[in-house]
C-alpha positions as CSV (number, residue, x, y, z in Angstrom):
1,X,112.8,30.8,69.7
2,X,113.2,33.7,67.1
3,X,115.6,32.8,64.7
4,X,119.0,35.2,64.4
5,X,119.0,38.3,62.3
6,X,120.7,37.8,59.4
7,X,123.9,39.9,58.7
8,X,123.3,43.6,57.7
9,X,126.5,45.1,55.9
10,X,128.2,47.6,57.7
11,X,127.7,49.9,54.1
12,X,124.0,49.6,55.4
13,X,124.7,50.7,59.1
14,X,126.9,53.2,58.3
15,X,126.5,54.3,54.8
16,X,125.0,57.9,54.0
17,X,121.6,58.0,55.3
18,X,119.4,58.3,52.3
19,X,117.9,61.6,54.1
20,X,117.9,62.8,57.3
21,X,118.2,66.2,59.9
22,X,115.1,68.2,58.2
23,X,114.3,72.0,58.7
24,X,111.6,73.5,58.1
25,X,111.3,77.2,56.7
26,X,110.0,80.1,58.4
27,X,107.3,80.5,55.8
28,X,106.1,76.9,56.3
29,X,106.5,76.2,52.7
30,X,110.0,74.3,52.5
31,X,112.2,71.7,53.7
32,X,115.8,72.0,53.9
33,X,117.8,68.2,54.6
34,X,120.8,66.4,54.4
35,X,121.3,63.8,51.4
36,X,123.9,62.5,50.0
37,X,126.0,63.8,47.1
38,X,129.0,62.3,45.8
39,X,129.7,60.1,49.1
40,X,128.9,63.1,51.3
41,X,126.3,64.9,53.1
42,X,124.8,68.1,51.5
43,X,122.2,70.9,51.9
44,X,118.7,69.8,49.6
45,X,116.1,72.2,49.6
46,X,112.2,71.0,48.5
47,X,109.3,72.1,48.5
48,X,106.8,70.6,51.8
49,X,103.9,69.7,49.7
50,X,106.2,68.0,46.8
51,X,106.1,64.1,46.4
52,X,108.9,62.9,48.4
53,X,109.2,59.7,47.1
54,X,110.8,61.5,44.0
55,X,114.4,61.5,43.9
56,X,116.9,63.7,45.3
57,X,120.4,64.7,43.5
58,X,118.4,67.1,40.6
59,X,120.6,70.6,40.7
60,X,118.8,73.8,39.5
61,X,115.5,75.9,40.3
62,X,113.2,74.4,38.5
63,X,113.7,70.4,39.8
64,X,110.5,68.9,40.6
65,X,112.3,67.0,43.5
66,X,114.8,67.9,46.1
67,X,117.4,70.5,44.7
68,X,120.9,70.6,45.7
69,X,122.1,73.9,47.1
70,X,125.8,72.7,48.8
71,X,128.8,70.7,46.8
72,X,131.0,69.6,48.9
73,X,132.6,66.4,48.3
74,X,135.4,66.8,50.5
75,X,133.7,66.1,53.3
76,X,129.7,65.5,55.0
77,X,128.2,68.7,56.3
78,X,126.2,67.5,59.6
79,X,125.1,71.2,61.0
80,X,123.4,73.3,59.1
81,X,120.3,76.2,59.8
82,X,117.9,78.7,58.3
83,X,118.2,82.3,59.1
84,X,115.2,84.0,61.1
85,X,114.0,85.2,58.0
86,X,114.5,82.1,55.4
87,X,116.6,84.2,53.6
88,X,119.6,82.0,53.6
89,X,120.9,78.4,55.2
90,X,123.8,78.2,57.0
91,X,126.3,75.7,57.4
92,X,129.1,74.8,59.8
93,X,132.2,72.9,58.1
94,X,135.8,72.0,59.0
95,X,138.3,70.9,57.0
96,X,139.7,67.2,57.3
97,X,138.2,67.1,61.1
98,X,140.9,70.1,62.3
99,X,137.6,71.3,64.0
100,X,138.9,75.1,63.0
101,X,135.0,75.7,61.8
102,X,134.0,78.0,59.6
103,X,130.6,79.3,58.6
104,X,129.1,79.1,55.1
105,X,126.1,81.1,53.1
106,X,124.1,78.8,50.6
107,X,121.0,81.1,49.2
108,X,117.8,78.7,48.5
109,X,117.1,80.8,45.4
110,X,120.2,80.4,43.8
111,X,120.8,76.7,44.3
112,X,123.6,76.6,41.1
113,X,125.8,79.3,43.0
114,X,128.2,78.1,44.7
115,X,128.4,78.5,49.2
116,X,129.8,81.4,50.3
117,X,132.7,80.9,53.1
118,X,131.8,84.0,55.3
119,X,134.7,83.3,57.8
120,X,137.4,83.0,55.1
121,X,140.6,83.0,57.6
122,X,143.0,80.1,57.4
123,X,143.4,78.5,61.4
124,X,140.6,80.8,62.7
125,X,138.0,78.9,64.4
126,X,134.4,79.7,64.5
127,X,133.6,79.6,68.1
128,X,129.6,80.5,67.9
129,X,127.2,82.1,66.0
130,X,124.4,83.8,67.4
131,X,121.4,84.6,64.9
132,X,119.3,87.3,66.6
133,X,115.9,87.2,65.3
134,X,115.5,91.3,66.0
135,X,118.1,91.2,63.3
136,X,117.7,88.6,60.4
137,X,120.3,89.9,57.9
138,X,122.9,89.6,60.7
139,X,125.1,87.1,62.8
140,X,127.5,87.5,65.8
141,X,130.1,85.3,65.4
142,X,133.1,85.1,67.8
143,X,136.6,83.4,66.2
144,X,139.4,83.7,67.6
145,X,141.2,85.6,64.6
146,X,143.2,87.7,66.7
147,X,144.9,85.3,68.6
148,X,144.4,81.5,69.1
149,X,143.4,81.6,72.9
150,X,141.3,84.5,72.3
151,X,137.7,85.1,71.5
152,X,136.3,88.6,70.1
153,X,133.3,88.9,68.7
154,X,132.2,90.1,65.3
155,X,129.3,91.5,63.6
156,X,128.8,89.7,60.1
157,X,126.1,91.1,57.2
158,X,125.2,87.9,55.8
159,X,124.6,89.3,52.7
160,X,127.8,90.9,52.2
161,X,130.1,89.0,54.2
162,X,130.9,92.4,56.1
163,X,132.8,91.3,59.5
164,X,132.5,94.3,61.8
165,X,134.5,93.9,65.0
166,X,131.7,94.6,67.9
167,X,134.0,93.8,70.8
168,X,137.6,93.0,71.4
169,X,138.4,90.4,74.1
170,X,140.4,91.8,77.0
171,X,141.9,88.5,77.9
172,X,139.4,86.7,80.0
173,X,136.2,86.3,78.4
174,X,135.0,82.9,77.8
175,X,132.0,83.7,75.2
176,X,129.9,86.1,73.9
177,X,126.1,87.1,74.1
178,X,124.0,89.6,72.6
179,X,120.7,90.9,73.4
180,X,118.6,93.2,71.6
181,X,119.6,95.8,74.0
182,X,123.0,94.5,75.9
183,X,126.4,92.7,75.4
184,X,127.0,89.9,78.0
185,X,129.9,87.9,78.7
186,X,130.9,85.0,81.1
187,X,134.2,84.9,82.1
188,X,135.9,82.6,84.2
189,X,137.8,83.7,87.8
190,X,140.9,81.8,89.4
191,X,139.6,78.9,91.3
192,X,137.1,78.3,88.3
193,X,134.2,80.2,89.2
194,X,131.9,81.6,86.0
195,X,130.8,85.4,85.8
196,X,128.0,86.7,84.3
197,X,128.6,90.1,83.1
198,X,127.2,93.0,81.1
199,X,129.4,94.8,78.7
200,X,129.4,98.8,77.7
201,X,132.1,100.5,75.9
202,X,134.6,97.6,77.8
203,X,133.7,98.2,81.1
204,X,131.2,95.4,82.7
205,X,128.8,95.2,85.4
206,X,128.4,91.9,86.6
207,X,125.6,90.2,86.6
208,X,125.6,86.5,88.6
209,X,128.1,84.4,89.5
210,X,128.3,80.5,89.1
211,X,130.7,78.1,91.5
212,X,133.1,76.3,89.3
213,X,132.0,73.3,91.4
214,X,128.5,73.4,89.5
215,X,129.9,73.4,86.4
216,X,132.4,71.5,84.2
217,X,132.8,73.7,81.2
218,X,130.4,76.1,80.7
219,X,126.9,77.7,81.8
220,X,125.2,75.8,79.4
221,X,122.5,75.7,78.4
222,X,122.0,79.7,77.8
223,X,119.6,81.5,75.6
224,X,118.7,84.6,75.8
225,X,114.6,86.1,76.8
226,X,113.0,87.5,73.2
227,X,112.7,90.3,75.7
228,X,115.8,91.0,76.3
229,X,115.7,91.2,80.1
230,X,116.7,87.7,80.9
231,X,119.1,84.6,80.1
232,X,117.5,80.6,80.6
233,X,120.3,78.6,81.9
234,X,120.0,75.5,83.4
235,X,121.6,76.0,86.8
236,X,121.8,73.7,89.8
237,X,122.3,76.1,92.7
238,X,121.5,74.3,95.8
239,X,120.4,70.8,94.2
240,X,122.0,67.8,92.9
241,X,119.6,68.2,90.1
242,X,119.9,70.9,87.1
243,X,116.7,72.6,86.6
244,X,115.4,75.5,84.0
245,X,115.8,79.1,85.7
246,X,115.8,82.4,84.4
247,X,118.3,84.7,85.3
248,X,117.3,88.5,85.6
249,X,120.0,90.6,83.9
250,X,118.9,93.5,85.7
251,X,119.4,91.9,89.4
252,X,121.0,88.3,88.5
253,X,118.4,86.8,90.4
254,X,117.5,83.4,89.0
255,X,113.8,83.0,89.0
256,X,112.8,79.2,88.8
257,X,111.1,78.6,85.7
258,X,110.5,74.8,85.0
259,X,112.0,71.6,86.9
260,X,111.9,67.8,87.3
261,X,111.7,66.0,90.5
262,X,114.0,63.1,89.5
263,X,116.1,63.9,86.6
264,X,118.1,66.5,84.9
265,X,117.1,69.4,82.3
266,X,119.7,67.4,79.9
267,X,119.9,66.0,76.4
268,X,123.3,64.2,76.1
269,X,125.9,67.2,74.6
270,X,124.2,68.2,71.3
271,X,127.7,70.3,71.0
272,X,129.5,67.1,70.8
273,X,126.9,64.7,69.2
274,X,124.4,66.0,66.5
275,X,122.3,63.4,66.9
276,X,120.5,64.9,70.1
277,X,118.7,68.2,70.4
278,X,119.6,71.0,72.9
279,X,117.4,70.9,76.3
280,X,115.8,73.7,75.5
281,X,113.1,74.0,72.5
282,X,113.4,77.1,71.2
283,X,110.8,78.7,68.3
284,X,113.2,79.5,65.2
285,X,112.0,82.4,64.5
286,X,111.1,84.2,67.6
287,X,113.5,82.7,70.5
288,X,110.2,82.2,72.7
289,X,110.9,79.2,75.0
290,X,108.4,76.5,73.8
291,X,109.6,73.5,76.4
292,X,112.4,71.5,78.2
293,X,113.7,68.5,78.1
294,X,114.6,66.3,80.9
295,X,116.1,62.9,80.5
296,X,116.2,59.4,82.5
297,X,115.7,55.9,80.9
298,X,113.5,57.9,78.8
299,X,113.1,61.5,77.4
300,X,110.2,63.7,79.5
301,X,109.3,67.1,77.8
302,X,107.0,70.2,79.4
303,X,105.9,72.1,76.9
304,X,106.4,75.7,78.7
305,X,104.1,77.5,75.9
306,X,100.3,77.2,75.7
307,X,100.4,76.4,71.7
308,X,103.4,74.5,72.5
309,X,101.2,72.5,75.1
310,X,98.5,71.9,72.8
311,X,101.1,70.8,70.1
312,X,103.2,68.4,72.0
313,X,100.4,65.5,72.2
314,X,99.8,65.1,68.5
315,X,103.5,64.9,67.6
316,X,103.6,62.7,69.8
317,X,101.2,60.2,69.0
318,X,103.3,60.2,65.5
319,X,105.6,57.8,67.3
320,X,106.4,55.6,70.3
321,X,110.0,57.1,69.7
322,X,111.1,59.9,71.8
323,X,110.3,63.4,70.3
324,X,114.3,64.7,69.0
325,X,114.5,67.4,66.4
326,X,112.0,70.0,66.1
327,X,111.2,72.7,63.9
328,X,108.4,74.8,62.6
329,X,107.3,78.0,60.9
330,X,107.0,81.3,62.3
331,X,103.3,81.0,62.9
332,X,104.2,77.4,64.8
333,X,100.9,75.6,62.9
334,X,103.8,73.7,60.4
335,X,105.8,71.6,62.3
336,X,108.9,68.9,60.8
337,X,109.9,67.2,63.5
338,X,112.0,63.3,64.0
339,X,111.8,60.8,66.6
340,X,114.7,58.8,69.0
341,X,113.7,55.4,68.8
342,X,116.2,52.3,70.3
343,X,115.5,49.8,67.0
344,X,114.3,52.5,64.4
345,X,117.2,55.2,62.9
346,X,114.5,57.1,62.5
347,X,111.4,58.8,61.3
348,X,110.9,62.2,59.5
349,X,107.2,63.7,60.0
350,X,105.2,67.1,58.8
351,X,102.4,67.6,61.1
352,X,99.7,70.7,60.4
353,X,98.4,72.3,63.9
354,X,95.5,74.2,61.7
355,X,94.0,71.1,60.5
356,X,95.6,68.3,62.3
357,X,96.7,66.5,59.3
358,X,100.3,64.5,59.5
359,X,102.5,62.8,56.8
360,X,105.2,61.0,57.1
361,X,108.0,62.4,55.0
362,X,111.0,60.1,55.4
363,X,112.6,57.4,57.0
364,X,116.7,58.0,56.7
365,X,117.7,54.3,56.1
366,X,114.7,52.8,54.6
367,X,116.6,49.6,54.3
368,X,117.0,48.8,58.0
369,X,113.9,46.6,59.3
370,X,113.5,47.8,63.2
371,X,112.4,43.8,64.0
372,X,115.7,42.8,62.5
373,X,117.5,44.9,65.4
374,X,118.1,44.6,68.7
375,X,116.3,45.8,71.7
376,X,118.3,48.6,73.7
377,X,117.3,47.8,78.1
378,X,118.3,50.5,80.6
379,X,119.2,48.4,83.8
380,X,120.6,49.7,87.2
381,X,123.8,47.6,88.1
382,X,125.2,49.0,91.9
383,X,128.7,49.6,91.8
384,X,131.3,48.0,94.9
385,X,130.5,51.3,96.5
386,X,126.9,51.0,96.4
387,X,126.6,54.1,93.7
388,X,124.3,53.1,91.5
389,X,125.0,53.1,87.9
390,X,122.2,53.2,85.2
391,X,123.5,50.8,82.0
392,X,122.2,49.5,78.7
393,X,122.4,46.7,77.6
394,X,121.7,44.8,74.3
395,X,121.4,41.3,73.7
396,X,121.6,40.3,69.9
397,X,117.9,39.3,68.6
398,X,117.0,35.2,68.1
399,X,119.7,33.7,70.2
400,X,119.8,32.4,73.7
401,X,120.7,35.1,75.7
402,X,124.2,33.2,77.6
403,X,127.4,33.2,77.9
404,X,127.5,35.6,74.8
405,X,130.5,37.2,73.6
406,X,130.6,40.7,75.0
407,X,131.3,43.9,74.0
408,X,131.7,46.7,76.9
409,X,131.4,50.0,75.3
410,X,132.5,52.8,76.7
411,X,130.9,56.5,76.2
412,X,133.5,59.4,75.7
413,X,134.3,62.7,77.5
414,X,133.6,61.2,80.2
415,X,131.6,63.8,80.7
416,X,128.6,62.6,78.4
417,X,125.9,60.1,78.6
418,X,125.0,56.9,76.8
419,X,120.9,56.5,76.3
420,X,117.8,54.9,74.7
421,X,118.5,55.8,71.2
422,X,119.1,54.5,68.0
423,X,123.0,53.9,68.3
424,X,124.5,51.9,64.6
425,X,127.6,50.9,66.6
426,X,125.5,49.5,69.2
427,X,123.3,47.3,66.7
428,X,126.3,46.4,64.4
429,X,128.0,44.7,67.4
430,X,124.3,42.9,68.6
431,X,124.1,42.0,64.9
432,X,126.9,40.3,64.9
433,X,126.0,38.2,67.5
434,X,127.6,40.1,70.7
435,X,126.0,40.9,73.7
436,X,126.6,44.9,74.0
437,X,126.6,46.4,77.6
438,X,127.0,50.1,78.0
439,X,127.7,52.3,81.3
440,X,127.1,55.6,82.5
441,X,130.1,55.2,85.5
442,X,130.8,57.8,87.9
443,X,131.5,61.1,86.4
444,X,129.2,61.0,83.4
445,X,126.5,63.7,83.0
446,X,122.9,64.0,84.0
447,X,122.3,62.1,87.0
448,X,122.8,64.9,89.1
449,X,126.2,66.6,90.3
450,X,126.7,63.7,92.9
451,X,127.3,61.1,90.3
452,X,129.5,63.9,88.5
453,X,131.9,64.8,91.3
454,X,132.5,61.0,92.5
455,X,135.1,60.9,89.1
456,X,137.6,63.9,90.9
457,X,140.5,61.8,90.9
458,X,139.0,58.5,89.9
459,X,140.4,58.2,86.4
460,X,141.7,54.8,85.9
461,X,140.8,54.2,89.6
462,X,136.7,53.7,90.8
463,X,135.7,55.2,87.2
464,X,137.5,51.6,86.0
465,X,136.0,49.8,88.8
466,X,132.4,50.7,87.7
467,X,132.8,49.5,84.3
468,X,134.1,46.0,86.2
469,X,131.5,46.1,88.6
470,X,128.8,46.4,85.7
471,X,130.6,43.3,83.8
472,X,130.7,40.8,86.7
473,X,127.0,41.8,87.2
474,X,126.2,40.7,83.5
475,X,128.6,37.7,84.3
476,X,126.7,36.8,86.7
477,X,123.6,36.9,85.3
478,X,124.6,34.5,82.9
479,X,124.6,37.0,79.6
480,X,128.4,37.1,79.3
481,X,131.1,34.6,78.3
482,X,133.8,35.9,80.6
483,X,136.5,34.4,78.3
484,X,134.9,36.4,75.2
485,X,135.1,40.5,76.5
486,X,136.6,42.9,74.4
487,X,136.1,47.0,76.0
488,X,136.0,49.2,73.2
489,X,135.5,52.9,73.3
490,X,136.3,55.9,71.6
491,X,137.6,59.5,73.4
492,X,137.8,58.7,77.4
493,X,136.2,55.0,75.8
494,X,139.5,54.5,73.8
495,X,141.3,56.0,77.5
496,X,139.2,53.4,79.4
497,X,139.8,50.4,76.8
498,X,143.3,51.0,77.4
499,X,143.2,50.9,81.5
500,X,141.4,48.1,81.1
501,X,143.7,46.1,78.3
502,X,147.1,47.7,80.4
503,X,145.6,47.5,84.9
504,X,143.1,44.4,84.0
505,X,144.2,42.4,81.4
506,X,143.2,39.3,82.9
507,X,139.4,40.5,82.4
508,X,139.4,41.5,78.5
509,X,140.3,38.8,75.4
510,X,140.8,42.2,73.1
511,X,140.7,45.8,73.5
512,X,139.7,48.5,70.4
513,X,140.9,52.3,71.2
514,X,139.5,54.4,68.9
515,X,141.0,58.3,69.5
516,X,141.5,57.1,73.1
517,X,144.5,59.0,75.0
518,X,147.3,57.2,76.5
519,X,148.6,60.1,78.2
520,X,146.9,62.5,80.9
521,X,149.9,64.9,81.4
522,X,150.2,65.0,77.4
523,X,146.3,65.3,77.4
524,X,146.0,68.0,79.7
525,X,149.6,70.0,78.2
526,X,147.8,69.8,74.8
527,X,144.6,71.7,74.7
528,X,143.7,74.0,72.2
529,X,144.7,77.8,72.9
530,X,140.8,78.7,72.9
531,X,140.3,75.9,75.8
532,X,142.8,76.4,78.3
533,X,140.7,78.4,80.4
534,X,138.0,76.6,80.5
535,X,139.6,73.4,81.6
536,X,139.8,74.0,85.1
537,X,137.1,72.6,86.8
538,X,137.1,69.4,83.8
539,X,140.8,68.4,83.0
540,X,142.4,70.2,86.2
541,X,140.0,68.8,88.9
542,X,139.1,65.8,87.5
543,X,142.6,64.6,86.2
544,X,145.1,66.7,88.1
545,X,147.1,69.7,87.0
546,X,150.6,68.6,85.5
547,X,152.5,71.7,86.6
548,X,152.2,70.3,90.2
549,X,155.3,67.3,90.3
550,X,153.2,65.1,92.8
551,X,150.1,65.6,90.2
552,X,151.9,65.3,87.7
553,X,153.7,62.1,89.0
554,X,149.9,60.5,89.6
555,X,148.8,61.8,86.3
556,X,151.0,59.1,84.8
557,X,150.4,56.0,87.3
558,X,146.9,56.6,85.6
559,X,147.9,56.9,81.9
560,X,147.8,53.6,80.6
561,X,151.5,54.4,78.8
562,X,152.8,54.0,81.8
563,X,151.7,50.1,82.2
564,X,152.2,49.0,78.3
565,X,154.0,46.7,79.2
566,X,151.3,44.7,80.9
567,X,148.7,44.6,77.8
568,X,149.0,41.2,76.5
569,X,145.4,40.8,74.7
570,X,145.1,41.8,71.2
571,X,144.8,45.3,70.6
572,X,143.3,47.7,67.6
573,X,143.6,51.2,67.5
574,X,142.2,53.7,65.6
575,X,142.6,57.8,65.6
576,X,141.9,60.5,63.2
577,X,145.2,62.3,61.7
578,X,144.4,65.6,62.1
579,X,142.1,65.1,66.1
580,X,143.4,68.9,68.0
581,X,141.5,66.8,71.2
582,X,143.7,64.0,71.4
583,X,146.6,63.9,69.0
584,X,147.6,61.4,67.0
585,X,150.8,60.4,68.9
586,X,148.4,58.7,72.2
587,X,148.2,55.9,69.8
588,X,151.2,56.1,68.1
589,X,153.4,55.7,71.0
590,X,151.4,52.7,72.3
591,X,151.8,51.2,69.1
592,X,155.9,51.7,68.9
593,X,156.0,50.3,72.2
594,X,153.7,47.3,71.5
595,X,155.3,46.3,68.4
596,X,159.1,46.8,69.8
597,X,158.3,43.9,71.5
598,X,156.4,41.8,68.9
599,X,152.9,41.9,70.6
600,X,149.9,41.9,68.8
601,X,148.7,45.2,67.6
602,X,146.9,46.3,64.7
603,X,146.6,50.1,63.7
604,X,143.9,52.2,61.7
605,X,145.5,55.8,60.9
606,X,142.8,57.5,58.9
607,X,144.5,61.3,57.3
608,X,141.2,62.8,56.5
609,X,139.5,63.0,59.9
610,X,139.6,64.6,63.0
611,X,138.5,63.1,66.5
612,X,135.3,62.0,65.4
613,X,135.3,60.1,61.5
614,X,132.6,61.9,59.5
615,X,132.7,60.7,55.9
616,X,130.7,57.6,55.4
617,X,133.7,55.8,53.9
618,X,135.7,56.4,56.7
619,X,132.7,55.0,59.0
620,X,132.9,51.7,56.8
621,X,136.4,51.6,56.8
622,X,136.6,51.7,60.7
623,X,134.1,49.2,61.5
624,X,135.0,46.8,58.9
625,X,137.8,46.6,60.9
626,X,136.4,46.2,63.8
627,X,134.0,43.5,62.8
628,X,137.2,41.5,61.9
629,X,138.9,42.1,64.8
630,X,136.3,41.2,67.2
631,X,135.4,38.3,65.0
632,X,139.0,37.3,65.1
633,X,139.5,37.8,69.0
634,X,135.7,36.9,70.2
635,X,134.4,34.6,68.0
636,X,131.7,36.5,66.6
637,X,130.3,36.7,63.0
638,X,131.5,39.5,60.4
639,X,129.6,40.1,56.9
640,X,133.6,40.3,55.7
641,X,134.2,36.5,56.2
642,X,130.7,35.3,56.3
């Protein structure tokens, strides 16, 4: 038998990746990335053809290796882009995790001036920026500057920082579109249905219209045709599946344009997550729709575009991974491009069309050995029900895979998806000896509408059950001490840890909420202005509406608050000071109540962060503690007592 891995460090999990996220220029000659500076995540700009094993952190034109064009050291920057024209790189930053985003100028040929903040307005939230490549000087932005629930859109000279207002939101648009030659707008009717609209001189035409049953929060994705006459959505009109179509903006027909007979156009919520790529592969420059991305226990892509087509096969014989980020020049010869890969964090690769040559650029923790981690398995475990519930699960490398301490992770939203990827919490727990076992219960995303809609009403009711019925199958199967359990989840996880320490406890030894809410009717009172809308058929359907007394009444049977009483296994919580998702008081009032009467409760408050921790020493701060608690509670091994 293989021998255990030794201990990695959580600094080496989840320490600033030595590189990562590159982008390619338009002119195929430069590579813009994320390293670190000062403990955080910057903008470096080198050329393609430099020698990247020479060192990053050199400031100033002339550097020989990667130059430094952002300095922030309050906190990482994780989304950044080029403009159409490679005038510029843009960046998308927050402050302290508030999530009121604003968007920044850095200017590649001026690496020693300093970012420009082009949305300079104190609690204004950037709510998109569009970058329309008929225009490359020139970004529509909507913020909500006007008022906090609503969203007008703005045209901004990037050059100049000139905001010009373009239109002025009458009270019910959701978002903003341009075309080169029209204004669209969804908005969103009583009941929850979405409208498609065009929009002249404030008077609209609509379009198409989309059943609020189909969709949670939005029509997403949408891009707009280079040509102006149409709008790719994914859209799932008459099939549990969603599938690319192209809807006609003269007509609203939608004209099917690329499908999958099993599994859904979907990438899990590159909104929420930037470590996965939008369904759609888009060319930078252009907006011409390359190919599509549909995902099961592994990532399928059609390459929609005969380069494209031609393309796809050498990038991917770079890796066994799953293709991920992808970008190119405006001639699409140059390609950068990174892979998803279960054991490996990742691989950075140029590739040359013209003459077929490829290099590999960077790995982003060149420390990590992918034989030192753990295996990630997509099972199928059938709930009571007999829903079937696609799972991973990880068992740690070079010990006998039984009666392991156990680790059920839960995913948030719940409307989001755990897959095959490269997941650091996920190998920190196998690492430290834990079997990890993940589910995608009723009501997460892409395995068709179905699966969706069999969460409306469910919340601490069959949703819970699924995530039982997946641990007695592991049980069962002899992986899973079922003494040694801790759940564990962040967002609806840290919600679901707490049903399960607060309506199970016999079933869980410890349970670890990170940002989880305690409270639906709080939850669902408390969204941001610029949300309300658009959480009718998510929060309202799904959870209840709180302005209805017998909803309102069930809302709280559900919220684990209610039942805090009944938690009697160790509990860690952890939350963000400044999350606007779920605010800081879901925790704190499980904690007042736990510790009035002496039970065992340990709490990690963090002031600089938001709903998800970005800074790398937040990251090793949080599971530091988590490796001791788990050790403490389960019995596993932590590099802090080791």
């Amino acid at each position: 038998m293989t021998a255990p891995s030794k201990l990695i460090t959580v600094e080496e999990f989840f320490g600033p990746p030595a590189r990562s996220r590159a982008l390619l220029s338009p002119d195929g000659t430069k590579v813009a990335y994320l390293a670190p500076w000062h403990g955080r995540l910057n903008v470096f700009l080198r050329d393609l053809d430099s020698d990247w094993a020479t060192p990053d952190g050199v400031h100033g034109a002339d550097a020989p290796g990667g130059r430094r064009i952002t300095s922030d050291t309050r906190r990482s920057i994780d989304t950044f882009f080029w403009t159409a024209d490679g005038r510029y790189l843009l960046f998308q930053q927050d402050t302290d995790g508030d999530e009121n985003w604003h968007l920044y100028r850095a200017d590649p040929a001026r690496p020693d001036e300093s970012a420009v903040d082009l949305t300079p307005f104190k609690g204004v939230r950037l709510l998109g920026a569009q970058l329309p490549p008929d225009r490359p000087g020139t970004a529509f932005v909507q913020l909500n500057m006007r008022r906090p629930d609503l969203i007008d859109l703005f045209e901004l000279d990037l050059a100049t920082g000139r905001l010009t207002l373009v239109a002025e939101n009458p009270g019910d648009v959701q978002s903003w579109t341009r075309t080169p030659d029209r204004l669209l707008v969804f908005t969103m009717e009583e009941g929850g249905d979405h409208v498609l609209s065009e929009w002249a001189a404030g008077e609209r035409r609509p379009i198409a219209r989309f059943p609020g049953t189909d969709i949670l929060l939005a029509v997403l994705p949408a891009a707009p045709t280079p040509d102006g006459g149409g709008l790719w959505i994914g859209s799932s009109r008459g099939s549990d599946r969603t599938r690319l179509v192209r809807v006609d903006l003269a007509t609203g027909e939608q004209i099917g344009v690329d499908s999958h007979p099993v599994f859904d156009l979907d990438t899990p919520r590159p909104e929420a997550d930037p470590r996965f790529p939008s369904s759609l592969i888009l060319h930078p420059s252009t907006g011409e729709l390359l190919g599509a991305r549909y995902l099961g226990a592994r990532q399928e892509i059609h390459a929609l575009d005969p380069h494209f087509a031609t393309v796809l096969p050498r990038l991917a014989e770079l890796s066994d991974g799953d293709l991920a980020h992808v970008s190119c020049d405006a001639t699409a010869q140059r390609w950068v491009v990174d892979f998803t890969h279960d054991r490996d964090p990742g691989v950075t690769w140029f590739y040359d069309h013209a003459t077929g040559r490829a290099r590999r650029l960077f790995r982003p923790f060149p420390h990590l050995d992918p034989a030192q981690l753990a295996p990630v398995a997509p099972i199928t475990v059938t709930a009571r029900d007999g829903l079937a519930l696609p799972c991973h699960l990880t068992l740690p490398v070079g010990v006998e895979p039984r009666d392991l301490p156990t680790v059920l992770l839960v995913h948030g939203g719940p409307w989001y998806r755990d897959s095959w990827c490269y997941d650091p919490e996920v190998q920190l727990l196998a690492n430290r000896g834990y079997a990890v076992l993940q589910v995608n219960f009723r009501g997460s995303t892409g395995y068709g509408k179905a699966h969706t809609r069999a969460a409306i009403g469910q919340f601490a009711g069959r949703m819970h059950d699924d995530l039982i019925d997946a641990l007695d199958w592991a049980v069962e199967q002899g992986f899973t001490d079922p003494d040694r359990v801790a759940v564990y989840g962040c967002s609806y996880g840290g919600y679901a840890a707490l049903v399960g320490a607060a309506f199970t406890p016999d079933r869980f030894a410890a349970a670890v909420s990170y940002t989880g809410m305690s409270d639906l009717v709080d939850l669902v009172r408390s969204v941001v202005p610029a949300a309300r809308r658009l959480v009718e058929n998510s929060y309202l359907r799904y959870i209840g509406d709180p302005d209805d007394p017998r909803q309102e009444a069930d809302m709280l049977a559900r919220s684990p608050i209610s039942r805090v009483d009944d938690i009697t296994a160790p509990l860690l919580l952890i939350h963000g000071a400044n999350d606007v998702r779920v605010a800081r008081r879901h925790s704190d009032r499980i904690v007042e109540a736990l510790r009035s009467r002496g039970a065992e409760v340990e709490y990690l408050m963090n002031e600089s962060e938001g709903h998800w921790f970005t800074n790398a020493d937040s990251n090793i701060e949080l599971y530091r503690t988590l490796e001791r608690f788990l050790a403490r509670h389960l019995g596993g091994h932590s590099s802090a007592t080791s």
